[in-house]
Backbone bond lengths (Angstrom), bond angles and torsions (degrees), N, CA, C in turn:
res aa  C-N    CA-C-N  psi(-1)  N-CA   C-N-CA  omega(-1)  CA-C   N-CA-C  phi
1 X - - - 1.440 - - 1.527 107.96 -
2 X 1.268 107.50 128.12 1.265 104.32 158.45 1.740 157.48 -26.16
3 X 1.132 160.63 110.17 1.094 135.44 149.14 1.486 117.65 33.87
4 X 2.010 78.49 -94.67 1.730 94.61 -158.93 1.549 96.04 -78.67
5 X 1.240 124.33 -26.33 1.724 114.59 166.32 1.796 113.61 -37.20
6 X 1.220 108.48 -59.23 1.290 118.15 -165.61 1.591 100.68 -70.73
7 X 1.409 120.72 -43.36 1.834 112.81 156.29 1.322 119.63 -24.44
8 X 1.234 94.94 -68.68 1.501 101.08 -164.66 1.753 117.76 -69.83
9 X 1.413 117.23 -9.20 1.429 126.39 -139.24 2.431 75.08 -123.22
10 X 0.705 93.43 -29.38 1.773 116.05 163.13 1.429 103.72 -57.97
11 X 1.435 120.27 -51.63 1.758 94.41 -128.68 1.493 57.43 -126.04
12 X 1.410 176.64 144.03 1.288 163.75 -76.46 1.567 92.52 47.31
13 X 1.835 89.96 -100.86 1.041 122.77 171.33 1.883 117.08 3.25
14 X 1.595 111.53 -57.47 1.189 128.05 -147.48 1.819 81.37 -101.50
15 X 1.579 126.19 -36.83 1.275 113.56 -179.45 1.719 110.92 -67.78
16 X 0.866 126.58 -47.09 1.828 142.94 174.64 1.887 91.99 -43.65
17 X 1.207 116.89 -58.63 1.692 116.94 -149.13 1.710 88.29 -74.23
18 X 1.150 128.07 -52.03 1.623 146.75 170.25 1.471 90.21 -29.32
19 X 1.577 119.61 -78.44 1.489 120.94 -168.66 1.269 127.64 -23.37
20 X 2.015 83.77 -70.72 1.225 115.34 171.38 1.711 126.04 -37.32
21 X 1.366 115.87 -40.25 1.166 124.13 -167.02 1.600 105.80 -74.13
22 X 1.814 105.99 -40.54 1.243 111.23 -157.49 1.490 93.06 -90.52
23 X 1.246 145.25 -3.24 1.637 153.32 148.09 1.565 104.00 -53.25
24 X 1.173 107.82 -68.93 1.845 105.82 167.68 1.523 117.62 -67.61
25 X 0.823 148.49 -43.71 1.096 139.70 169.93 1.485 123.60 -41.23
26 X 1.475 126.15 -40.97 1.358 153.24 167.33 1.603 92.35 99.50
27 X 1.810 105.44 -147.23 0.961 113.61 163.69 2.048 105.78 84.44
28 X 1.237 121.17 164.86 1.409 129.21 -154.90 2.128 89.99 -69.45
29 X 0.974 102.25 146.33 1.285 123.74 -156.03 2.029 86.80 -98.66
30 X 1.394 110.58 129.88 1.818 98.22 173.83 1.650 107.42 67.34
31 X 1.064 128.36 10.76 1.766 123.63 -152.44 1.776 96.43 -68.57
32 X 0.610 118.47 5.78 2.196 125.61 158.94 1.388 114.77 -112.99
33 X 1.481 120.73 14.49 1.367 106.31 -170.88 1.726 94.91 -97.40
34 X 1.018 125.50 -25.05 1.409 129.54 -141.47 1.391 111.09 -170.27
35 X 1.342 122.52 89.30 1.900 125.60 174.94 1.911 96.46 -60.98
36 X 1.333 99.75 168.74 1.130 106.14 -163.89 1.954 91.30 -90.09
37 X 1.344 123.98 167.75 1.462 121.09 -167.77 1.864 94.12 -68.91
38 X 1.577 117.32 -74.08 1.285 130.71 177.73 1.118 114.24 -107.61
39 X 1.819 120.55 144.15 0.988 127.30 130.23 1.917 89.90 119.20
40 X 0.942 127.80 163.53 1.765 145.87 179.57 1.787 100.62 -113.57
41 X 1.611 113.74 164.90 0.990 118.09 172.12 1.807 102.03 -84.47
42 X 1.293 102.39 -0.63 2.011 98.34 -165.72 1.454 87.53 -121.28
43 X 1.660 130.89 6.96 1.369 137.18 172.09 1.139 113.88 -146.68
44 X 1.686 130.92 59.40 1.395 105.45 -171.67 1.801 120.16 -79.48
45 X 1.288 103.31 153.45 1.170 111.99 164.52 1.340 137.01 -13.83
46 X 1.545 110.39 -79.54 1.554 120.80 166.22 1.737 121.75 -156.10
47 X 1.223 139.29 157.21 1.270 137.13 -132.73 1.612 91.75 -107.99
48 X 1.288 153.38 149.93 1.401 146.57 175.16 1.580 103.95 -117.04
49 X 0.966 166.11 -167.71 1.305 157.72 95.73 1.396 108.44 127.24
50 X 1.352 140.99 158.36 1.321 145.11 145.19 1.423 110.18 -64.41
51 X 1.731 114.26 145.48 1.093 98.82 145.51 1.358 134.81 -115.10
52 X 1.626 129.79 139.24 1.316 155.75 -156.21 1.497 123.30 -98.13
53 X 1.480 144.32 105.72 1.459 129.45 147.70 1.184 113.84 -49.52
54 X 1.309 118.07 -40.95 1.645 108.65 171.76 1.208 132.56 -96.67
55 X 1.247 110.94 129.22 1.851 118.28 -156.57 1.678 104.96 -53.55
56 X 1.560 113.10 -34.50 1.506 97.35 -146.41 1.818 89.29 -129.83
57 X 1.209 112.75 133.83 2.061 108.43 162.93 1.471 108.43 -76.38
58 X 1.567 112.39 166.03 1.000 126.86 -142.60 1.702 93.77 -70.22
59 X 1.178 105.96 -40.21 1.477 111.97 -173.21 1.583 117.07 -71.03
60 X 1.077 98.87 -10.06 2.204 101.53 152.39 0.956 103.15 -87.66
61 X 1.251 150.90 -46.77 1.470 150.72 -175.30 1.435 100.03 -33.42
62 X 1.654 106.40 -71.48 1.541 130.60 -150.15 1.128 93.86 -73.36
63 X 1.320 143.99 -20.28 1.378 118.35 -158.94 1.713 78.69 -126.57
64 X 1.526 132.93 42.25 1.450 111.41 174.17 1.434 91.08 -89.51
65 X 1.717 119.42 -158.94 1.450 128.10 164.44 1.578 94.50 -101.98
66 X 1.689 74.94 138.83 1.638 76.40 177.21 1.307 128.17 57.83
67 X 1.077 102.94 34.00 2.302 98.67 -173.18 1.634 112.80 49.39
68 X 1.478 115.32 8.45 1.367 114.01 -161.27 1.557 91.26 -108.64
69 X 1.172 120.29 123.66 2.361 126.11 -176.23 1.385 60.60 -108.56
70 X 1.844 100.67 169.62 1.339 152.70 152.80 1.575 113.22 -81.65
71 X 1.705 111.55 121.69 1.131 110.72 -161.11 1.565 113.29 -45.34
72 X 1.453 110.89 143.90 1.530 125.78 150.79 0.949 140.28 -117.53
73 X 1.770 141.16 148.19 1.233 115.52 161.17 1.400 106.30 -145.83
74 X 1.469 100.91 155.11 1.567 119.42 -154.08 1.719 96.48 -73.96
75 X 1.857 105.15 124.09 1.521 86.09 -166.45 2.038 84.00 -139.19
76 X 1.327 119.91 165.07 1.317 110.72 -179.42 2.041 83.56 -133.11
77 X 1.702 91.45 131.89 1.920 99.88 -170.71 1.647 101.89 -117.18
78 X 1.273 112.67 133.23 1.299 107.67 142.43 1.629 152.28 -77.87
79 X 1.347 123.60 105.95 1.557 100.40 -168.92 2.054 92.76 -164.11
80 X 1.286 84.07 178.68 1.353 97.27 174.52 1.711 110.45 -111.17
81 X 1.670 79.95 132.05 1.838 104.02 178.75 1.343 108.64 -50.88
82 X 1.324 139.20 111.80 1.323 135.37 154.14 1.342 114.72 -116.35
83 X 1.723 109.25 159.27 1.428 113.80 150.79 1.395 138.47 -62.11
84 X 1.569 130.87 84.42 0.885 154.56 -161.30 1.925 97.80 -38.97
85 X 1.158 108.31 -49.63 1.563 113.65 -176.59 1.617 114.03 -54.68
86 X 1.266 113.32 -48.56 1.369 124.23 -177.78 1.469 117.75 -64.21
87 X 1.610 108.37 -55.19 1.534 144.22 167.91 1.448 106.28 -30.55
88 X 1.048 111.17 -59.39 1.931 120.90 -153.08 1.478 80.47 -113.61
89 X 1.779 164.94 39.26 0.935 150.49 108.97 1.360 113.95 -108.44
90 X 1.240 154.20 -2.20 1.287 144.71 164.67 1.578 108.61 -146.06
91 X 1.718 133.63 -14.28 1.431 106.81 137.03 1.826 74.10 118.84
92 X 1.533 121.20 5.51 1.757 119.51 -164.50 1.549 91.55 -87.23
93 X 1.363 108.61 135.23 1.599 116.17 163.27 1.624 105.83 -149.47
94 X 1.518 122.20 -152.03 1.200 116.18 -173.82 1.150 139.91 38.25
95 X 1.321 135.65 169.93 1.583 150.10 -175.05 1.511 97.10 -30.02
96 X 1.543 125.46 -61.84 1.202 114.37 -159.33 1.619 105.61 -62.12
97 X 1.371 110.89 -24.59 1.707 116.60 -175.58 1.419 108.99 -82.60
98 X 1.586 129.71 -31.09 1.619 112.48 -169.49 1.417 126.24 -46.31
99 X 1.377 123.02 -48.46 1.355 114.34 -168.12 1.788 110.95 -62.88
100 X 1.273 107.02 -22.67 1.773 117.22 -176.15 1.519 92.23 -71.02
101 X 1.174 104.33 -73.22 1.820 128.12 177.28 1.839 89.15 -21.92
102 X 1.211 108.48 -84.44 1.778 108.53 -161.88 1.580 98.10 -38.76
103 X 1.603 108.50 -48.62 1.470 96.20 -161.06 1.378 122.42 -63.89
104 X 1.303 116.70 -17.03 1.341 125.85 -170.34 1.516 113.37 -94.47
105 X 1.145 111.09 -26.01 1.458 119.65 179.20 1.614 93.73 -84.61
106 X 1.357 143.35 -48.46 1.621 133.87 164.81 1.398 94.14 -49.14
107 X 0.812 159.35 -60.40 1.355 144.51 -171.10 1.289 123.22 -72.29
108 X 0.990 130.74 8.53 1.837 147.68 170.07 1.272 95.66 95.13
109 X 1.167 173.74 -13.61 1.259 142.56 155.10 1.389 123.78 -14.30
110 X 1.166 123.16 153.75 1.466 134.27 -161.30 1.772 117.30 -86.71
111 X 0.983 138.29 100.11 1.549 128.24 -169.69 1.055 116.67 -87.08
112 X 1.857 129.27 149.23 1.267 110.89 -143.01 2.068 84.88 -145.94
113 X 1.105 119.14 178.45 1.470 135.48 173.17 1.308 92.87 -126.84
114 X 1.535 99.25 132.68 1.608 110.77 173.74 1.407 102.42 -139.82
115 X 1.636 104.23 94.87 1.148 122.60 174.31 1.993 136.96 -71.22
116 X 1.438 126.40 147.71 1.215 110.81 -162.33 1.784 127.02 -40.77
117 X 1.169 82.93 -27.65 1.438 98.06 -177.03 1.828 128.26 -61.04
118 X 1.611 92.87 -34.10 1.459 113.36 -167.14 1.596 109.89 118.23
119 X 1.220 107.94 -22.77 1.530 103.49 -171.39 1.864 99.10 -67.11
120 X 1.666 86.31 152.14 1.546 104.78 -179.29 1.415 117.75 -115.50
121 X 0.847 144.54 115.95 1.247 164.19 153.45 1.731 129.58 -71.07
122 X 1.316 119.28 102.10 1.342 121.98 -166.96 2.092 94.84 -82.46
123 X 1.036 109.91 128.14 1.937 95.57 178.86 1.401 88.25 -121.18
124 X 1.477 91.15 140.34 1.799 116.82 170.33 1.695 111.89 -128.45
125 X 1.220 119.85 175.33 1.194 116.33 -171.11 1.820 83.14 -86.83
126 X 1.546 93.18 168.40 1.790 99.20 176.24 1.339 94.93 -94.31
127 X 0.958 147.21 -69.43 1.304 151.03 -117.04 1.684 108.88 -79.57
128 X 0.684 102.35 102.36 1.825 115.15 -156.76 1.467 111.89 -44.06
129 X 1.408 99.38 -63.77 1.599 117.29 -164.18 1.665 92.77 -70.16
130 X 1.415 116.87 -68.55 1.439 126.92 172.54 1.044 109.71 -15.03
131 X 1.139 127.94 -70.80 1.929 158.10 -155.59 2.003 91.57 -57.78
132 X 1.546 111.59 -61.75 1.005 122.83 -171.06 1.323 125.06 -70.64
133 X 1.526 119.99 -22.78 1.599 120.93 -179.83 1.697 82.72 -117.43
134 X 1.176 141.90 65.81 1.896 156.10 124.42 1.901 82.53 65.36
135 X 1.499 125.49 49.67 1.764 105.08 -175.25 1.639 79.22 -100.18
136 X 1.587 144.63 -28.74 1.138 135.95 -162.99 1.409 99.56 -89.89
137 X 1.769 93.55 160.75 2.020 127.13 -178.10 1.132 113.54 -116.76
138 X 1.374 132.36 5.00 1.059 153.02 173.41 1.811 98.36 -42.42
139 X 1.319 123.26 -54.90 1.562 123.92 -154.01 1.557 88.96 -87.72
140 X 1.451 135.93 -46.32 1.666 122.27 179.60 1.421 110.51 -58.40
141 X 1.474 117.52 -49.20 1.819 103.66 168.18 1.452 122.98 -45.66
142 X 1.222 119.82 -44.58 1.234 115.51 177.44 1.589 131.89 -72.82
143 X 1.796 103.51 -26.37 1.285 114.64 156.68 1.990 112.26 -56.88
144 X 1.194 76.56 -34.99 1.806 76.36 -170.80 1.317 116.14 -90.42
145 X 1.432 115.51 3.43 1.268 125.62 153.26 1.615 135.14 -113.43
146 X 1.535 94.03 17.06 1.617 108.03 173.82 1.685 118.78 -44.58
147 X 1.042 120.99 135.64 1.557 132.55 -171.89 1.437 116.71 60.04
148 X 1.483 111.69 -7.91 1.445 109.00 168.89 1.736 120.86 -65.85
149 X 1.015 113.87 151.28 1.712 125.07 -167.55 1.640 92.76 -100.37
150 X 1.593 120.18 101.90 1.450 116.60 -146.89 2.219 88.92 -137.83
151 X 1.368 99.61 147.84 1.662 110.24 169.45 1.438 99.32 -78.51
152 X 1.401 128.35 138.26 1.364 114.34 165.12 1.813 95.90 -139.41
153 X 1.428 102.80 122.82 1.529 107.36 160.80 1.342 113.06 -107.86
154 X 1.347 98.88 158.54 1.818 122.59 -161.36 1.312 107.34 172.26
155 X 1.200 117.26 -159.50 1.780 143.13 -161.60 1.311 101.47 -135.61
156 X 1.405 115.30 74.74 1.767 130.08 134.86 1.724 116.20 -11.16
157 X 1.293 114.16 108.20 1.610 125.51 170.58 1.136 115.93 -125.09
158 X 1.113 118.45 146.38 1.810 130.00 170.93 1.366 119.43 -122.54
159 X 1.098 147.77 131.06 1.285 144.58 -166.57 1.457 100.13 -160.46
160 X 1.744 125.70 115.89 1.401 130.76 -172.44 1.958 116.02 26.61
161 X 1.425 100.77 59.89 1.670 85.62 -170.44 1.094 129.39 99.30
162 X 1.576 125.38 -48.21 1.206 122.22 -175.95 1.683 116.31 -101.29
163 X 1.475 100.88 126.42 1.544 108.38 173.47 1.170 127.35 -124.71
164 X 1.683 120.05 166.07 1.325 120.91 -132.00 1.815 90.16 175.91
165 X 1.498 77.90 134.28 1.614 103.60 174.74 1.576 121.99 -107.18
166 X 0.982 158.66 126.28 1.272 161.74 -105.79 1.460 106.93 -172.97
167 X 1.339 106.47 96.70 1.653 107.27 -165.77 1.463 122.26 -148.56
168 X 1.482 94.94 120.46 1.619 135.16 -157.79 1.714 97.49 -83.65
169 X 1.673 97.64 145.10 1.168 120.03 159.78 1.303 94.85 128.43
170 X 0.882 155.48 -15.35 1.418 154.96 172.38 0.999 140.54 -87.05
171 X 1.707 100.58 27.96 2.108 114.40 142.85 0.852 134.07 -17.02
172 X 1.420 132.47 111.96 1.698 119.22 173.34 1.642 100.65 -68.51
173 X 1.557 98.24 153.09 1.837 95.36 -179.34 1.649 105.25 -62.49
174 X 1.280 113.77 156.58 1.368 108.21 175.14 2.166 112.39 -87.27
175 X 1.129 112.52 153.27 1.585 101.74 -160.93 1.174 109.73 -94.85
């Protein structure tokens, strides 16, 4: 093998073990590639959500099975709004990501909270029925708060791994 074979077959090598480490390690994925547009995790930007003692509105209730929802609990998170699609396949968040981020989330992509920690958070509107016949604004606030470092309260869920914040108040007025 070459020299510059063995360079390159080197510094691979050293990019993979780097990855690797920062995959185990947890924690924000790239966290120097890209500051978030507004706001600090010890200053965020702006607050999204109501906050609730009760995990779920009436209209999750009514439309659970059986009167029986999937546990919740009323939790208020810090993190920055990202595009969950981009995020969890190539690791893109922040300023350099918003304008992609907005576009993809207008196009149904999934929007996510990416909290200091690393934890990820998928957020949907709560309101079941609402959510489902397009009456909630829940998804343009969050477009319009892409890469911002934002408070969001809602109803925290876990289901095999995947979690997700669920966050009320974002009724369209009725006409």
């Amino acid at each position: 093998m070459s020299k510059k074979n063995r360079f390159i077959t080197a510094a691979a090598l050293v990019l993979v073990a780097a990855s690797l480490a920062m995959v185990k390690a947890g924690g924000i994925l790239f966290p120097d590639w890209s500051k978030p547009t507004k706001g600090t995790y010890d200053a965020p930007a702006a607050e999204l959500g109501k906050k609730s003692a009760k995990p779920w509105t009436t209209t999750t209730v009514a439309s659970s099975i059986e009167g029986k929802t999937i546990a919740g609990t009323p939790v208020t998170v810090v993190g920055e709004i990202v595009d969950l699609s981009c995020y969890l396949q190539v690791g893109k968040h922040g300023d350099k990501h918003k304008a992609c981020g907005q576009k993809c989330a207008k196009n149904g992509q999934p929007i996510g909270l990416l909290a200091a920690d690393g934890a990820i958070y998928m957020l949907i509107d709560e309101e079941h029925d609402p959510r489902r016949d397009g009456l909630t604004t829940f998804r343009e606030s969050a477009i319009e708060n892409m890469a911002n470092v934002v408070t969001v309260n809602g109803t925290s869920t876990e289901v095999e791994g995947q979690k997700a914040i669920y966050v009320s108040g974002y009724l369209k007025a009725a006409n």
